[in-house]
C-alpha positions as CSV (number, residue, x, y, z in Angstrom):
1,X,0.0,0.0,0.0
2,X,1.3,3.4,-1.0
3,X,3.0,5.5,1.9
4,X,0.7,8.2,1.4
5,X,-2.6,6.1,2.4
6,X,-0.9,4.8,5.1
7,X,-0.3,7.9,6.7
8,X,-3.7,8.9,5.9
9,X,-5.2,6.0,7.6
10,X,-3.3,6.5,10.5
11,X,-4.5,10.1,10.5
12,X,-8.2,8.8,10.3
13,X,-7.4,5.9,13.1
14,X,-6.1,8.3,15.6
15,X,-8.6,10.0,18.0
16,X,-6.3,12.9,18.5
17,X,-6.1,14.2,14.7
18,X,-8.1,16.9,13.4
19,X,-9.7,17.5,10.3
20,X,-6.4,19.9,9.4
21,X,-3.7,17.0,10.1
22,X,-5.9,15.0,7.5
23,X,-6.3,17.8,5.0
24,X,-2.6,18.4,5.1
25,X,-1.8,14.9,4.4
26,X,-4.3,14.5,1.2
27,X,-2.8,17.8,-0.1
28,X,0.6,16.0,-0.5
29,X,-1.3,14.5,-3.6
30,X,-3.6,16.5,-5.7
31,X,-5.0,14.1,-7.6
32,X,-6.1,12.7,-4.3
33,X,-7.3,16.1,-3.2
34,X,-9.2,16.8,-6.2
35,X,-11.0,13.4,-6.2
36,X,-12.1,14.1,-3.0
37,X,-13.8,17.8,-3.7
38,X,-15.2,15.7,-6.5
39,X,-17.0,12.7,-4.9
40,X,-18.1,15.6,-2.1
41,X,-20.2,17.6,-5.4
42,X,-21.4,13.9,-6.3
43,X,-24.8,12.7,-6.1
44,X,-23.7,10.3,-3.3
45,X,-23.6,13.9,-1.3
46,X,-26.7,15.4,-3.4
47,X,-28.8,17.3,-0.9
48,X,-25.9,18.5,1.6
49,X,-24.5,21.5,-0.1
50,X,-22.0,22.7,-3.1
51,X,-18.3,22.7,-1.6
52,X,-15.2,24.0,-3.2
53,X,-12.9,23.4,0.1
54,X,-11.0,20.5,1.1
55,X,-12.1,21.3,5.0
56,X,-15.5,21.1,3.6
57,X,-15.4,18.3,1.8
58,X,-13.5,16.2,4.4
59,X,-16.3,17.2,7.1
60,X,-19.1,16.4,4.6
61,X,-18.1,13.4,3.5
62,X,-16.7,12.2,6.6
63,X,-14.1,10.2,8.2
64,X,-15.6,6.2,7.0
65,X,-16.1,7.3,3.7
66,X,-12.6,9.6,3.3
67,X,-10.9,6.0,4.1
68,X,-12.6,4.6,1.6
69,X,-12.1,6.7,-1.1
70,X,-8.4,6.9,-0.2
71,X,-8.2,3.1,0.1
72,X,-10.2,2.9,-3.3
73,X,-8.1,5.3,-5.5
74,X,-4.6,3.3,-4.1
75,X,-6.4,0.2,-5.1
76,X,-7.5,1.8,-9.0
77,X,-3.9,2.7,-9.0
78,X,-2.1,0.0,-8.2
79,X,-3.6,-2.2,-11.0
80,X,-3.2,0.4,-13.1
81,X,-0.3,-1.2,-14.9
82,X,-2.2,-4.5,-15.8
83,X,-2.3,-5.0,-19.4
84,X,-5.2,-5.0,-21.7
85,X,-5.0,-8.2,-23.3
86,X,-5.1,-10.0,-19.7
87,X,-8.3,-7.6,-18.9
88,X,-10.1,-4.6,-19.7
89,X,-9.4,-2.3,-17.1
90,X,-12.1,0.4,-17.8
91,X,-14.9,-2.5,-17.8
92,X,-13.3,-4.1,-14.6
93,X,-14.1,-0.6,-12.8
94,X,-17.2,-0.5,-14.0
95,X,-18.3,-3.3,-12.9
96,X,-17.0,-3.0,-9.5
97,X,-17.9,1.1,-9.1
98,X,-21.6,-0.2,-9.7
99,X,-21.8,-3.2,-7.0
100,X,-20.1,-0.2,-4.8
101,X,-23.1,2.3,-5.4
102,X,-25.7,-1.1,-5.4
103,X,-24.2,-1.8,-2.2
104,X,-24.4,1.4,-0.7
105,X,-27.5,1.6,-1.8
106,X,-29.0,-1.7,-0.7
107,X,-27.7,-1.0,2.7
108,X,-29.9,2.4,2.9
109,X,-33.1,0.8,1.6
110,X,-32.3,-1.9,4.4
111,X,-31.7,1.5,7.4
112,X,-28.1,-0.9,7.7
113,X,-25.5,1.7,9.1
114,X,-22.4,-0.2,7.4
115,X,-23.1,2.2,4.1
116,X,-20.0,3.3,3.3
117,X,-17.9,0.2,4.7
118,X,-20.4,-1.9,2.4
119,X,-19.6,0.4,-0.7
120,X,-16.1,-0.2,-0.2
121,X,-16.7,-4.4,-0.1
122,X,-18.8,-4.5,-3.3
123,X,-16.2,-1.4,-5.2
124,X,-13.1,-4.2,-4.1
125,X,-15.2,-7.4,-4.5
126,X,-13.3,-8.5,-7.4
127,X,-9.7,-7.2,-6.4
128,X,-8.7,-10.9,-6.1
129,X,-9.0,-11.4,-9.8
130,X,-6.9,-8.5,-10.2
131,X,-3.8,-10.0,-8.0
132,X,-3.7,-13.3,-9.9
133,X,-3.7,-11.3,-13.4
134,X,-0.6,-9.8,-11.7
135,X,0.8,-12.7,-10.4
136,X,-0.1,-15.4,-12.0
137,X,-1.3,-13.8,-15.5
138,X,-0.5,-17.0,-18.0
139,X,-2.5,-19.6,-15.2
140,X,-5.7,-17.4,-14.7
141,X,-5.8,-17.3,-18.7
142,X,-6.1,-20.9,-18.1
143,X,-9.0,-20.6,-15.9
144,X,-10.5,-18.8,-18.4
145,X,-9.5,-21.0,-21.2
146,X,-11.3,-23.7,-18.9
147,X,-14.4,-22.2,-18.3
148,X,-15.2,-21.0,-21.6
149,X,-14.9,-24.8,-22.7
150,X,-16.3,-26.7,-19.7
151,X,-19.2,-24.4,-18.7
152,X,-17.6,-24.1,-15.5
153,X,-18.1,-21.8,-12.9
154,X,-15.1,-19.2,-12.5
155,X,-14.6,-20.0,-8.4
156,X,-14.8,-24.1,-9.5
157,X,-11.8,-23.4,-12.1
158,X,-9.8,-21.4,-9.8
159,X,-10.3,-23.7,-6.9
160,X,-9.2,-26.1,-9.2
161,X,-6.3,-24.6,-10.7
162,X,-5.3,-22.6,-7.8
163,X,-6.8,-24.0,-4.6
164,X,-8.5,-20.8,-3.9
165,X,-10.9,-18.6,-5.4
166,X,-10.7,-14.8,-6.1
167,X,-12.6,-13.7,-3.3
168,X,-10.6,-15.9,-0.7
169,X,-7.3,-14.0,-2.6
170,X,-9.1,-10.8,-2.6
171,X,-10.2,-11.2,1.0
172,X,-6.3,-11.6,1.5
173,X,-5.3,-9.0,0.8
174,X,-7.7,-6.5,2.1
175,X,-6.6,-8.2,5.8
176,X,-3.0,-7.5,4.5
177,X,-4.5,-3.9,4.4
178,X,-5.5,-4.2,8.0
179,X,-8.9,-3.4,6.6
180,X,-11.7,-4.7,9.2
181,X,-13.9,-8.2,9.5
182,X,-16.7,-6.4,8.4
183,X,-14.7,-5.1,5.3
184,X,-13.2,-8.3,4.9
185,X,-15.5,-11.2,5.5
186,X,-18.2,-9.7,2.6
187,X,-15.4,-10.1,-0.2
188,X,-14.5,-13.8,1.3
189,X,-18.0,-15.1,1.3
190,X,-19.3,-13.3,-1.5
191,X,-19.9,-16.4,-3.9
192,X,-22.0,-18.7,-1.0
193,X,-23.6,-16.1,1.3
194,X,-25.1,-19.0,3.1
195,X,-21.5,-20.3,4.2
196,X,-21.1,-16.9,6.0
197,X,-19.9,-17.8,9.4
198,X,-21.2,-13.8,10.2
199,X,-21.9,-10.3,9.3
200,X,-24.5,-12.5,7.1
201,X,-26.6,-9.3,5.7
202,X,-23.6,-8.0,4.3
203,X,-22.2,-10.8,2.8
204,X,-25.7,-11.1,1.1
205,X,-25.8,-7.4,0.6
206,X,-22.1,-8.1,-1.4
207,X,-22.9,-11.2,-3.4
208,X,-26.9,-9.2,-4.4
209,X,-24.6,-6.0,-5.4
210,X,-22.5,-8.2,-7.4
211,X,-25.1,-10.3,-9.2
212,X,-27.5,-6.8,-10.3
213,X,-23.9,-5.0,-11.2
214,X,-23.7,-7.8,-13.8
215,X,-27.4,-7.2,-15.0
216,X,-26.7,-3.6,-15.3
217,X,-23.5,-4.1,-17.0
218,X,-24.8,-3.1,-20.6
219,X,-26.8,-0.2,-19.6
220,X,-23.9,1.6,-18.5
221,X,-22.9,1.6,-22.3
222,X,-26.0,2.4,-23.7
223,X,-28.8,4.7,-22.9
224,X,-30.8,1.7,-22.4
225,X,-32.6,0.9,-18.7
226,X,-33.0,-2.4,-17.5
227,X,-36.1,-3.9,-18.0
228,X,-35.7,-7.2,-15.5
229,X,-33.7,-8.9,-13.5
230,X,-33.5,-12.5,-12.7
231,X,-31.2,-13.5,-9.9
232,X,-28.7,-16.1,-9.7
233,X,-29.4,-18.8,-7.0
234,X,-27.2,-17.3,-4.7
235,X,-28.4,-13.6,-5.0
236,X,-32.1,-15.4,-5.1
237,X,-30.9,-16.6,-1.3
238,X,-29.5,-12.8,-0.5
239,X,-32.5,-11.3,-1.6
240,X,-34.5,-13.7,0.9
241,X,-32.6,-13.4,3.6
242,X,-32.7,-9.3,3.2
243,X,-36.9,-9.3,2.2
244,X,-35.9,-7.9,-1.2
245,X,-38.0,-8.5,-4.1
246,X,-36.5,-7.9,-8.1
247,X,-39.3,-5.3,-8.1
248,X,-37.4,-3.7,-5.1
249,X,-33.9,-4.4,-7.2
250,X,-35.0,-2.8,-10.0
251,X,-36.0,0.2,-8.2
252,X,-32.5,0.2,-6.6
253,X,-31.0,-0.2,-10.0
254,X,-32.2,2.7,-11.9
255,X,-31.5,4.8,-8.9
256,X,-27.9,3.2,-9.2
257,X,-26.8,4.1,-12.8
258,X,-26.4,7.5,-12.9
259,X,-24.6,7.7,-9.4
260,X,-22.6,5.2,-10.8
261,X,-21.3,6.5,-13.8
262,X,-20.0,9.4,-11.8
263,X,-18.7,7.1,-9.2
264,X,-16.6,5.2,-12.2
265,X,-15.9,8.7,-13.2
266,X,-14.6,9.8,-9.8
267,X,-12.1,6.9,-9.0
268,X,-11.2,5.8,-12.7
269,X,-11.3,8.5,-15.0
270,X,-9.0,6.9,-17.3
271,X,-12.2,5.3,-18.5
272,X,-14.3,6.0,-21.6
273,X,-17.6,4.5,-21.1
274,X,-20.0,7.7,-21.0
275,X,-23.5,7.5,-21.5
């Protein structure tokens, strides 16, 4: 993890810093700075006020959701590097901005207070993937080699190949961040919510992010709205243990897409997907 987000976690940690040892940290980087005015003007923040300071901004947004954004830009650019024939980086963000926003999202419908701790899960859900196409690039094309001709499930191959799946990788290395269980535990057990051994409403909240980001995936290219959504039979056990219904997803979903494009826009704007 980059020196600067250490120090500004341990700024945000510390019950004796103020709001100015914290802003004098993020100003070391002003791409860091800047993203942070910019998620404060987002519509996460919509209702709460136009701010053009970093004091403002910093008390707006507040301390959960600073880390977060701090934790997700290191995380955007420390796979920056990865190259495009292994994966498309811009769709990989996408994809994993919009289970952050569904996840945030579900969590408010639900009055759960882990909001911002849940967007980060479902933004890093699929980091795992991202540290075997950096370590182990020419195996995990064999994975996919392997499931494209077998059928198979993408956590089946990798157990197989690997004898661990993305999530249990990704879930690695968040605790090698020092990031908490109730960060952690979501990405682990995102695949089989029902093996979640606790913090089981956000594991399902997680895994239901994850299964609607996929759904949505194509509307965040087009100026298309989705029109249903069936569930997997995992997100069909979230939604049950949550008392969601797909009419209740859908609702959630169109409410999703526009924060999400300025979400993706925020933490990856490297990207081209507009709509």
């Amino acid at each position: 993890m980059p020196d600067l987000v250490i120090r500004a976690c341990a700024v945000m940690d510390s019950p004796s810093a103020s709001v100015d040892d914290l802003i004098e940290v993020i100003e070391y980087d002003a791409n860091l700075a800047a993203t942070v005015l910019k998620l404060a003007n987002s519509v996460l923040y919509a209702g709460r006020g136009r701010t053009e300071t970093l004091s403002h901004a910093v008390t707006l947004i507040g301390h959960n959701a600073l880390r977060n954004l701090v934790l997700a830009t290191a995380a955007v650019n420390s796979f920056r590097d990865i190259p495009p024939e292994f994966v498309d980086m811009n769709t990989f963000w996408d994809n994993s901005a919009t289970s952050g926003v569904l996840a945030r999202l579900i969590a408010s419908r639900l009055r759960i207070r882990e909001g911002e701790s849940l967007f980060l899960s479902g933004l890093l859900h699929g980091v795992g993937r991202l540290v075997f196409y950096v370590r182990r690039p020419e195996e995990y094309r064999e994975v996919q080699s392997l499931m494209q001709v077998n059928g198979m499930e993408l956590a089946g191959v990798e157990h197989r190949v690997f004898g661990f799946s993305h999530a249990e990788l990704g879930a690695a290395l968040l605790e090698n961040w020092r990031l908490p269980e109730k960060l952690t535990i979501p990405v682990r057990h995102q695949l089989n919510p029902a093996l979640a051994p606790c913090f089981d409403k956000e594991v399902a909240i997680v895994n239901l992010a994850s299964d609607l980001a996929a759904n949505l995936a194509p509307c965040l290219k087009t100026d298309q709205e989705a029109e249903t959504y069936v569930p997997d039979s995992h997100a069909t056990y979230s939604m049950q243990l949550l008392g969601l219904t797909p009419a209740a997803m859908m609702e959630i979903s169109l409410e999703a897409l526009a924060a999400s494009q300025e979400v993706i826009d925020i933490i990856n704007p490297c990207t081209s997907v507009h709509y």
